[in-house]
N, C-alpha and C positions, 0 to 999 in steps of 0.2 A: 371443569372437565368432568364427565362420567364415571362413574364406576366403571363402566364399562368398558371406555377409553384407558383408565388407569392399568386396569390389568390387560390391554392388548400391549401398551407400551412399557410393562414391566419388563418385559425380556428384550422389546426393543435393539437390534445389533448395532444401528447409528447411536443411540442414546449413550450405552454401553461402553461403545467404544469412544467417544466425549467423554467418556466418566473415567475411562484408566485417564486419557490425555489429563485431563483437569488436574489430577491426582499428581501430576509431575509438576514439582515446583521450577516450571523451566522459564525464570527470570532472564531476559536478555542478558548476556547469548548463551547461555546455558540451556540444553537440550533437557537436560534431566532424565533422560529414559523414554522421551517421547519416539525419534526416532525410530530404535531399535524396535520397539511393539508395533509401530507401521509394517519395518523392514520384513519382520513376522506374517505380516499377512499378504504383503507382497509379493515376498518369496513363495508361499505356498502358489501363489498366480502363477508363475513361470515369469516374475519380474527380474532383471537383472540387477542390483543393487548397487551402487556406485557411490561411497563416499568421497566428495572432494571439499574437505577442509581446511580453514586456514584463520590464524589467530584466533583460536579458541573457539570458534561458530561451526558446528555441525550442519554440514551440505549433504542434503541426500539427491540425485541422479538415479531414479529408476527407470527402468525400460524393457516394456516388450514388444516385440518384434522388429522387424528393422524397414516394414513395408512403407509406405506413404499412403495416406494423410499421416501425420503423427499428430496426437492429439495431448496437450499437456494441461495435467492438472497443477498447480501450482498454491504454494501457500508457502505459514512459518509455523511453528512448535511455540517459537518467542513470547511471551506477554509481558505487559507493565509489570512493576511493582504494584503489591494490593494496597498499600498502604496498610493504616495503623488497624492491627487486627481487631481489634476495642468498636470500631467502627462498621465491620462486617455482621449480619446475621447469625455466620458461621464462618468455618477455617476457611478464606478462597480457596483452597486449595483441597480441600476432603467435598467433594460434590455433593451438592445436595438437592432433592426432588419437593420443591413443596408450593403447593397450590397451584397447581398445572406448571410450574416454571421447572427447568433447569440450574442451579445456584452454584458459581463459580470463578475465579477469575482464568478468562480466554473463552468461557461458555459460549460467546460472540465471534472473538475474538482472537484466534478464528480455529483454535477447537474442536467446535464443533462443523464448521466447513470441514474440516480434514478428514474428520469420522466418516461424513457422509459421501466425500470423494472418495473413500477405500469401500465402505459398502456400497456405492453405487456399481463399482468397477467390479464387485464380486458379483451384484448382482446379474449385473452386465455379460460378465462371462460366464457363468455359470449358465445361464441360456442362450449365449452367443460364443459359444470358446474358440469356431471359427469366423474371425470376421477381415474387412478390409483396413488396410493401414495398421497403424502401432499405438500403443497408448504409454504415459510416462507421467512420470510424479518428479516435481523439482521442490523440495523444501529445506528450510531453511532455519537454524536459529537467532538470525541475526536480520528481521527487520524492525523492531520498532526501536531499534540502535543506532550506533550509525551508520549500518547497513553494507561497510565497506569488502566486510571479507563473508558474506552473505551469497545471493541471487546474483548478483556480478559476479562471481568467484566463477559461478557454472555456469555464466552464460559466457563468459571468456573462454573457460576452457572447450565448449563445446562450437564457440566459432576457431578455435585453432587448430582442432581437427576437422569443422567442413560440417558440422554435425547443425541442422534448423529445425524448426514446430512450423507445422503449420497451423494448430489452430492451440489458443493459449487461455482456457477459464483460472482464475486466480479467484479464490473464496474469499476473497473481502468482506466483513458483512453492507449490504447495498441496500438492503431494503429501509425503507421510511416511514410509512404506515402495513403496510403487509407485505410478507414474504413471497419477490417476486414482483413489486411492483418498478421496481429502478433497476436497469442495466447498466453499469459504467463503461463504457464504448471506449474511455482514455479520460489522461488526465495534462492538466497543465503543466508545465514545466515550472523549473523554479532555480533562478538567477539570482545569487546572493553577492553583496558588496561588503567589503570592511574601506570605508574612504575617511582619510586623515589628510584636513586641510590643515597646512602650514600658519602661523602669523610669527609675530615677535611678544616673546614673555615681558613685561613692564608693571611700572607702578598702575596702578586703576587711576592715581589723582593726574598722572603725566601721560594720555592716552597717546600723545603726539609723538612719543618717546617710544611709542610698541605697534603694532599689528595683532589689533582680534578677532583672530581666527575664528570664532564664532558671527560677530557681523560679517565676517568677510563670504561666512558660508551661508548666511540666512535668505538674501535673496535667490540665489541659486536653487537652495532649497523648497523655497517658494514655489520655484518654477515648475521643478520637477515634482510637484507633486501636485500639480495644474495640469501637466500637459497628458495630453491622449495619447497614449502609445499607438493602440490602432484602436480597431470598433468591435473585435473579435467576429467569429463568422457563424452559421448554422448550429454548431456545436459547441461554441465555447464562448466564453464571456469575454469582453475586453481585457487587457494586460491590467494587472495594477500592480504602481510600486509603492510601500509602504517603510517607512522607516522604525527599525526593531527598538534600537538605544542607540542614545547623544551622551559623550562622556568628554566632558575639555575638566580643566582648572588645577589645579594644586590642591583644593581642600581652604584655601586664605583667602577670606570677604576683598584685598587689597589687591588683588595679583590679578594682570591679565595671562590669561592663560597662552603657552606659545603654540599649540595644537588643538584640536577638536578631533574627537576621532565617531564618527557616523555610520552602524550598520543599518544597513536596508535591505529589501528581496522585489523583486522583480515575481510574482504571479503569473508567467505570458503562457499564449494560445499560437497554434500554428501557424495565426498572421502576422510574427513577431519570433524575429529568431534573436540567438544571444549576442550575436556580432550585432546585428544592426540594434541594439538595446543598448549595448556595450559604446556603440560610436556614438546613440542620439545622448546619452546622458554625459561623456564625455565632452560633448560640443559646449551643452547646457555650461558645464563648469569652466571652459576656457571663454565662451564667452562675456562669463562673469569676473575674468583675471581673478580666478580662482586659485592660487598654490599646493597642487594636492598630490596624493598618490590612494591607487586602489589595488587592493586585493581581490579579485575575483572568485567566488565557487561557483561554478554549474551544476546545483544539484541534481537536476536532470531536464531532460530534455520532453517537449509534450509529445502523445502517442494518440493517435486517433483511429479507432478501426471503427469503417463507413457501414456502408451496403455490402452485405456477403453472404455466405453459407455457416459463421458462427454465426451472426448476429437475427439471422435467421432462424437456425434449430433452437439458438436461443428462447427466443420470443415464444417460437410453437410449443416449445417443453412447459414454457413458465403458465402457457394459457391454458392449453391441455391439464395440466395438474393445481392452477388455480381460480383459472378462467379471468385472468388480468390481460390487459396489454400496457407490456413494459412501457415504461419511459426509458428512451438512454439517455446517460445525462454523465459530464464532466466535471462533478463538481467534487469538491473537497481536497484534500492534500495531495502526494507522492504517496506510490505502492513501488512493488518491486516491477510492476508492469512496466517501469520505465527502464528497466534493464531487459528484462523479455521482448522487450519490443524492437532489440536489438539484430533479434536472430528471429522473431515470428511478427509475421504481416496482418493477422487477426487476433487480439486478443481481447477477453472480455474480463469483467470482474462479478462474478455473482455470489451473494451469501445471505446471511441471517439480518433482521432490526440491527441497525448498531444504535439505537436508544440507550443502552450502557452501558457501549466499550470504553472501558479505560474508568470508570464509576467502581464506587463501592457497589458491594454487591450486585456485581453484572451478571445480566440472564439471559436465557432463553426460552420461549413454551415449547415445551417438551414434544408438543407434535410437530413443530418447526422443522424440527432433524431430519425426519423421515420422508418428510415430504420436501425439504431441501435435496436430499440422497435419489428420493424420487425424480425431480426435474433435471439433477447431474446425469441420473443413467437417461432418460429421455434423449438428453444432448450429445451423449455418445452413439446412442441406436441409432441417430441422424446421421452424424458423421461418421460413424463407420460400421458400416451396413455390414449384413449377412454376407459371406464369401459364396454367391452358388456359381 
């Protein structure tokens, strides 16, 4: 990077304000102070400020105005643990600038999304103050956890008074060679099993005398991890089910074990819901005279937003400010977007490299940010145009 560069982005307000956030050691679900220095800047906006908390995870619900479209920014404060500090460059946690990067842990992750969704929105108003529809901030310290009393918190309370988004960006970092090149349009769901096949406990040398539960479950398992759930469609890859951990036996070379207990997760796409996942693998075990029981979690359900008006200003913003055309693409884990997608019918996910979120000394280049904050206000000038 220039000299040149260096000193236009010393003062930088996206970078800046990445640098207080970074500075909060806000370890799942601990906000640390992240929060409040938002709610600071938001307030000055004419934002309404809504804490709705619960078990210890700080919900923020900002909002102004109350017209339509609403347009929601969305994220979390949350990050990993840095691990063993001996193995960082510097404190993850005291930011650091050095050789065009950003150095930090959440400087990805997502940080610096946040920074750039409150400077775009200043920028934004600051030469739009009157415009159409409403705009809103939902964040959260409680997703890289187990996310229960997080982004579900507010998206419940906001379906029990009647309250919806119509359009939903979530800073995820998405990009994979350059900023802006990958749109996540949705994500797959995700079906978890805890299944405990029955047998009879016995000697090893007297098998005749037992049932083991582990042979009893092996073909079965076989199967089920042979067969095609579906083929997946335009957007999304086939279902897979994969098995996490296998635990039978006692701990004694001698002993057949009277149980096996097997968790898995189901992967699926919108051509694959959780009842008909739920009946084909149940079939699977009885028609192995199988003896079992399952525990079921639905960690969430898949979201897919098609052809629209975000995924449109989308693209325009990202090409305009980097001259890319997006890929969308569904790939990788669970966001909060699968709770947002509850209550809004378009949502997207855009943000920084995630090349090393959740890594020791995770970054960002320093001119990422502003030019992230750049394509944010872009996608707001679309969707909510000049009031004339």
């Amino acid at each position: 990077m220039s000299p040149e560069a260096n000193l236009t982005l010393h003062d930088e307000p996206t970078l800046r304000l990445a640098e207080q956030l970074i500075a909060c050691r806000s370890v799942t679900p601990d906000d640390a102070g992240c929060l409040p220095i938002i709610v600071e800047r938001l307030s000055a906006l004419g934002f309404a400020c809504e804490f709705i908390n619960r078990g210890g995870v700080s919900n923020l619900w900002a909002r102004r105005g109350q017209a339509r479209p609403l347009l929601c920014l969305a994220g979390h404060t949350d990050v990993v643990p840095s691990g063993p500090r001996e193995a960082w460059n510097s404190d993850p946690f005291i930011p650091q600038r050095v050789d065009g990067k950003l150095y930090g842990r959440g400087a990805a992750d997502m940080k610096g999304s946040l920074a750039a969704f409150v400077t775009a929105v200043e920028a934004f108003l600051a030469e739009r103050p009157g415009h159409l529809g409403s705009l809103a901030f939902l964040l959260t310290s409680d997703e890289e956890g187990d996310a229960v009393d997080g982004t579900v918190v507010v998206t419940d309370a906001l379906r029990e008074r009647g309250e919806t988004i119509d359009y939903c960006i979530v800073g995820e970092p998405t990009a994979v060679s350059a900023l802006g090149d990958v749109i996540k349009n949705g994500r797959r769901g995700s079906l978890s099993g805890k299944l405990v096949v029955k047998g009879v406990q016995g000697h090893i040398a007297y098998p005749h005398l037992a049932k083991n539960p582990i042979l009893l479950a092996a073909p079965a398992i076989a199967e089920l991890a042979a067969t095609v759930w579906d083929t997946g469609n335009e957007f999304f890859p086939p279902t897979t089910w994969q098995v996490s951990n296998i635990h039978g036996g006692t701990g004694a070379g001698n002993v057949i074990p009277g149980s096996v207990s097997i968790d898995f997760n189901f992967r699926f796409a919108t051509a694959s819901t959780p009842e008909s996942l739920q009946a084909r693998l149940c079939a699977v075990l009885e028609r192995h005279g199988v003896d079992y029981e399952i525990a079921w979690t639905l960690g969430a359900r898949p979201f897919l937003t098609g052809s629209g008006a975000l995924i449109d200003a989308a693209r325009h913003a990202i090409r305009a400010e980097t001259g890319l055309t997006s890929e969308l693409s569904t790939s990788g884990g669970t966001s909060d977007g699968r709770f947002i997608a509850e209550i809004c019918p378009q949502i997207v996910e855009i943000g920084p490299l995630g090349t090393t979120i959740h890594q020791v000394n995770e970054c960002i280049d320093l001119d990422a940010l502003p030019r992230l904050a750049a394509i944010y206000r872009r996608i707001i000038e679309q969707l909510l145009p000049a009031d004339v």
